[in-house]
C-alpha positions as CSV (number, residue, x, y, z in Angstrom):
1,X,0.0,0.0,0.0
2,X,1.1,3.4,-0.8
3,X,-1.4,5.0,1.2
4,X,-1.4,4.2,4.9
5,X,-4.9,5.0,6.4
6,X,-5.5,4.3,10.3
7,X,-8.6,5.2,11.9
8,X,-7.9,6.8,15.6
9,X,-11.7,7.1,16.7
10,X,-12.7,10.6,15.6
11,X,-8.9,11.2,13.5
12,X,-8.1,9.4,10.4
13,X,-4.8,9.4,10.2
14,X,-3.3,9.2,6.3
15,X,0.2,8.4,5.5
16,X,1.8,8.7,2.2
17,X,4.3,5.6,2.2
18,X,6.9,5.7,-0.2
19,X,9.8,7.2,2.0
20,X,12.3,5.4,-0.6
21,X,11.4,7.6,-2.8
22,X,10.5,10.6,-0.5
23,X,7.1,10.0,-0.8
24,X,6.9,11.6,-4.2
25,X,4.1,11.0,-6.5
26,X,3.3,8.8,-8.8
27,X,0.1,7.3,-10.8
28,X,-0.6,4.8,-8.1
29,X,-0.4,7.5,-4.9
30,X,-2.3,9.8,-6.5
31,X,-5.3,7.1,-7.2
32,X,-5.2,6.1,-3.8
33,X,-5.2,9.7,-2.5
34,X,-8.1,10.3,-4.8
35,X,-10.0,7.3,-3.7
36,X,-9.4,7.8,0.5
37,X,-10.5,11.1,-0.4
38,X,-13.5,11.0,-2.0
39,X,-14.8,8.3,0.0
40,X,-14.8,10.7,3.1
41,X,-18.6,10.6,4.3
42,X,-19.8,14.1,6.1
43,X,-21.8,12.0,8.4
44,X,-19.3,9.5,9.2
45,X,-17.5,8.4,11.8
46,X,-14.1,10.7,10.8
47,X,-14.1,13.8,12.1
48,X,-11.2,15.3,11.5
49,X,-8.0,13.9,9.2
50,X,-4.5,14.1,9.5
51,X,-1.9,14.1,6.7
52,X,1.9,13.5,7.0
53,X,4.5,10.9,5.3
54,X,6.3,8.2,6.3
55,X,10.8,8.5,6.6
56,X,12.6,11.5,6.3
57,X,10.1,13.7,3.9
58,X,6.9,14.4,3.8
59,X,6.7,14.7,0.0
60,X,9.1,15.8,-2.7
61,X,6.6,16.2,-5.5
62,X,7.1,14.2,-8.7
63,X,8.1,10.9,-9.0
64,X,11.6,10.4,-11.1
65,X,10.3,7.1,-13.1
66,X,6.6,8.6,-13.5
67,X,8.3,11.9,-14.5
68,X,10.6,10.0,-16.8
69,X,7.7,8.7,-18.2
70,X,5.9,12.1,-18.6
71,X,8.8,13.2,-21.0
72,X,7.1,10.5,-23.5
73,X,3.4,12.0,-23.2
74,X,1.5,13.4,-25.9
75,X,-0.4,16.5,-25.4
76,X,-3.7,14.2,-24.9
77,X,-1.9,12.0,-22.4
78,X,-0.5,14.9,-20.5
79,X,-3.9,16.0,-20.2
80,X,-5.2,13.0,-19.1
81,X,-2.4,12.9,-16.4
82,X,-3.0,16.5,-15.2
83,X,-6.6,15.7,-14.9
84,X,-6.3,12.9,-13.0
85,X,-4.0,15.0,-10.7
86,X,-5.9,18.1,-10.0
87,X,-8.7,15.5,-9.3
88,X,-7.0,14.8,-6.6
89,X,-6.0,17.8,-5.0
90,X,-10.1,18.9,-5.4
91,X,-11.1,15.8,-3.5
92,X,-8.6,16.9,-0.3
93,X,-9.5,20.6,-0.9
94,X,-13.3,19.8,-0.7
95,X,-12.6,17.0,1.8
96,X,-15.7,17.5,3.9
97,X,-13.7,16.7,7.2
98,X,-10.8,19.2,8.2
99,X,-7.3,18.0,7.4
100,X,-4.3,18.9,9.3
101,X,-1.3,19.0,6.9
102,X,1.9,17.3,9.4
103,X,5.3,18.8,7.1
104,X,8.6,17.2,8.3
105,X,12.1,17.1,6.6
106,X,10.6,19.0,3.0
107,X,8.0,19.7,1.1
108,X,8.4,20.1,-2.7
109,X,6.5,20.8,-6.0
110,X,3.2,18.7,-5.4
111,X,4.2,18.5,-2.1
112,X,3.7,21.9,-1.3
113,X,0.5,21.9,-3.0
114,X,-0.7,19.2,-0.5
115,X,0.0,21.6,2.1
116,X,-1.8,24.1,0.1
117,X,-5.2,22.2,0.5
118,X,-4.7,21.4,3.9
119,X,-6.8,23.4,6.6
120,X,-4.7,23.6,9.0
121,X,-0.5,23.3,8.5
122,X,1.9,22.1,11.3
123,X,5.4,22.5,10.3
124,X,8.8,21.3,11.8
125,X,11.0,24.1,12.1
126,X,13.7,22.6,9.7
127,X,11.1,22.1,7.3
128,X,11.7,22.7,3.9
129,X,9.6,24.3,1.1
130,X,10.3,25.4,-2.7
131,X,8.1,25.3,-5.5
132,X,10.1,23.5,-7.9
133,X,8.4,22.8,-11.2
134,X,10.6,25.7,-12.6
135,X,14.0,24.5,-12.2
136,X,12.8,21.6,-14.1
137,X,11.3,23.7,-17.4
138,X,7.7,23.1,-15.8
139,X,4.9,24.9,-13.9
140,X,3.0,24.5,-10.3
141,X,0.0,24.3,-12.8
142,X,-2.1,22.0,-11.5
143,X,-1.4,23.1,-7.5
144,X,-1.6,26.9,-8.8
145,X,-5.1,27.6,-7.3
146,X,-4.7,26.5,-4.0
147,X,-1.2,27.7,-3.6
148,X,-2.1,31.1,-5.2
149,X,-5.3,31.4,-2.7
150,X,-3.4,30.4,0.7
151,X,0.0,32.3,0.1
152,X,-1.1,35.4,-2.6
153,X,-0.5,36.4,-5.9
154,X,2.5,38.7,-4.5
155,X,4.3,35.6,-2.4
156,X,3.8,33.4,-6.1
157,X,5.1,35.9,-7.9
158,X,8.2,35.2,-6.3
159,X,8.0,31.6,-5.2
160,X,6.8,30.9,-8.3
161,X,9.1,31.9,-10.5
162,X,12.3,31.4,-8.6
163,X,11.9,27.8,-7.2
164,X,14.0,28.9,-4.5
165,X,13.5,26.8,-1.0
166,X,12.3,28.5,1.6
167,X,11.9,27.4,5.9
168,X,9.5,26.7,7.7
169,X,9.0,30.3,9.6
170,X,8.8,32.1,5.9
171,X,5.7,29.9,4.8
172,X,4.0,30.8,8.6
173,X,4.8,34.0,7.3
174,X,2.8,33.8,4.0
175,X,0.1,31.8,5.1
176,X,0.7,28.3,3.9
177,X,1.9,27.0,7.5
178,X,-0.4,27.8,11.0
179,X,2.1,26.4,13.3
180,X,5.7,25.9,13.6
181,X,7.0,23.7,15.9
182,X,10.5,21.3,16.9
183,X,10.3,18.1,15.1
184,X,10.0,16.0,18.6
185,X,6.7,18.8,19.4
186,X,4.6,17.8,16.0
187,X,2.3,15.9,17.4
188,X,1.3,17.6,20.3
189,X,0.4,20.8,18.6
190,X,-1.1,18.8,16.2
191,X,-3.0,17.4,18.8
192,X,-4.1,20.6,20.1
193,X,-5.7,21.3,17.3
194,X,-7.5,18.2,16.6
195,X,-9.0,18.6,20.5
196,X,-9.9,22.1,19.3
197,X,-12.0,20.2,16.1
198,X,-13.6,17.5,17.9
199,X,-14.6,19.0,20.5
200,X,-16.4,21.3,18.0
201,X,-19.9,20.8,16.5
202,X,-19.5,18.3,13.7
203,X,-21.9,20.2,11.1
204,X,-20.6,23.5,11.9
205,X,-17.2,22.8,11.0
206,X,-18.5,21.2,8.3
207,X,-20.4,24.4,7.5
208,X,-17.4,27.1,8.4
209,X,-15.2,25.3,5.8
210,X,-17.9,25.4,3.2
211,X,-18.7,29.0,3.9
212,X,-15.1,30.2,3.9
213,X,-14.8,28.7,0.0
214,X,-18.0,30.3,-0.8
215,X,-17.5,33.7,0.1
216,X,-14.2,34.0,-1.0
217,X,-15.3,33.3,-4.3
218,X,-18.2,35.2,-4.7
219,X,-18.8,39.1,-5.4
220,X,-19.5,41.3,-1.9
221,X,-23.2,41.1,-2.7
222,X,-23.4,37.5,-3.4
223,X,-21.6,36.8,0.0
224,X,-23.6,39.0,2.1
225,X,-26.7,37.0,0.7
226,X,-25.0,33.7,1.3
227,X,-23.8,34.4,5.1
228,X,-27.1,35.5,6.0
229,X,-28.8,32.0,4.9
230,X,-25.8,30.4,6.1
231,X,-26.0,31.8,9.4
232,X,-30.0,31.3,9.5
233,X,-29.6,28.0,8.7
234,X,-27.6,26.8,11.2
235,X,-29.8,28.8,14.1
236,X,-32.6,26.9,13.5
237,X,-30.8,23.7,12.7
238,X,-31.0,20.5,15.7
239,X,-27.4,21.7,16.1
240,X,-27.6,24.9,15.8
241,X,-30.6,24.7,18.6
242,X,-28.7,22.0,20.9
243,X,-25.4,24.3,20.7
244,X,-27.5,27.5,21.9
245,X,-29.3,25.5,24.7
246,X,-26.5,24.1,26.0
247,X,-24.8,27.6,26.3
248,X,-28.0,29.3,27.8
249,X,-28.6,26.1,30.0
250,X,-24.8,25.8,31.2
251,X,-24.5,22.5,30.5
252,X,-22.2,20.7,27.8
253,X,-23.5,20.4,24.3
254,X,-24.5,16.8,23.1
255,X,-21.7,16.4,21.0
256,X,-19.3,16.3,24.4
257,X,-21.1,13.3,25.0
């Protein structure tokens, strides 16, 4: 398997397993990323996931056999490899579950575009990041929207362009990491935050991570419009009205249970 995929009660814990080759990509992962990913049920028993890789690195991007194999392509073929890629980094984007991104040793090309879909980015201080399609005649295409919409255009412009490798503390800086931590700490601010998840109403996570996609892509107006149904929704939803009682009642909500 090249995709480990442990359930922890409430956590799903993922683990890309190819630390011969760094984790990197290749037809094979990115299927089996695709499939955990769209499998992920809003009403089941995952609450929140947690994404890291096995060894050294986390992920350094592209294969060397499946890029060697790339060079061969036709246009229609690379097409049909590209689609099956961005696919994938949809599925984790629109996961319906948050996913905490766990970045150790480097994260390169495609792997830094798995941290870009991530909701929430724990970095080891040493950690590594470069977007570095260019140095290789290529383009962060495919990883281009969700890099471009956690870091800015001004940050791509630059990262972008240069493929230089930049730490850990410079991608806190620019959005694309939440937390930076020593290596031997990971996990426990990682598991901060997954207390701070569960221990949150299921729905209305759900709900936040839907509503930030939706207003940042819609005209002032149109958002507006959308957070006030949003918001009316979940007042009079069993949630919604269990959360609220609970508070005015001083008693834990259900989902503490």
């Amino acid at each position: 398997m090249l995709l480990l995929i442990e359930a922890d009660g409430p956590v799903v814990r993922i683990t890309l397993n190819r630390p011969d080759v760094r984790n990197a990509f290749n037809e094979e992962l990115i299927a089996e990323l695709t499939t955990w990913a769209e499998s992920v049920s809003p009403t089941g028993p995952a609450r929140v996931a947690v994404l890291s890789g096995a060894g050294k690195v986390f992920c350094a991007g592209a294969d060397l056999a499946w890029m060697s194999k790339m060079a061969a392509y036709t246009h229609d073929e690379n097409v049909r490899d590209a689609r099956a890629m961005a696919r994938m980094f949809e599925a984790l984007d629109t996961l319906p579950i948050p996913l905490i991104g766990r970045i150790h040793g480097a994260a390169l090309g495609g792997g830094v575009g798995l941290a870009a879909v991530c909701d929430i980015v724990v970095a080891a201080d040493d950690a590594m990041f470069a977007f570095t399609e260019v140095k290789l005649g290529i383009l962060p295409a495919v990883i281009s929207p969700y890099a471009i919409a956690k870091i800015g255009r001004s940050a791509a412009r630059e990262l972008f362009m240069t493929g230089a490798r930049f730490s850990a503390e410079r991608a806190r800086e620019i959005g694309l990491v939440h937390a930076v931590a020593d290596a031997g700490d990971l996990d426990r601010v990682i598991a901060k935050y997954v207390n701070d998840l569960v221990t949150s109403a299921p729905e209305a996570v759900a709900a936040a991570k839907r509503l930030i996609a939706e207003v940042a892509n819609r005209t002032r107006t149109s958002a507006i419009e959308y957070s006030i149904d949003a918001i009316a929704e979940r007042r009079v939803s069993a949630e919604g009205q269990e959360g609220m009682a609970a508070f005015l009642g001083k008693r834990p909500p259900s989902w503490l249970k």
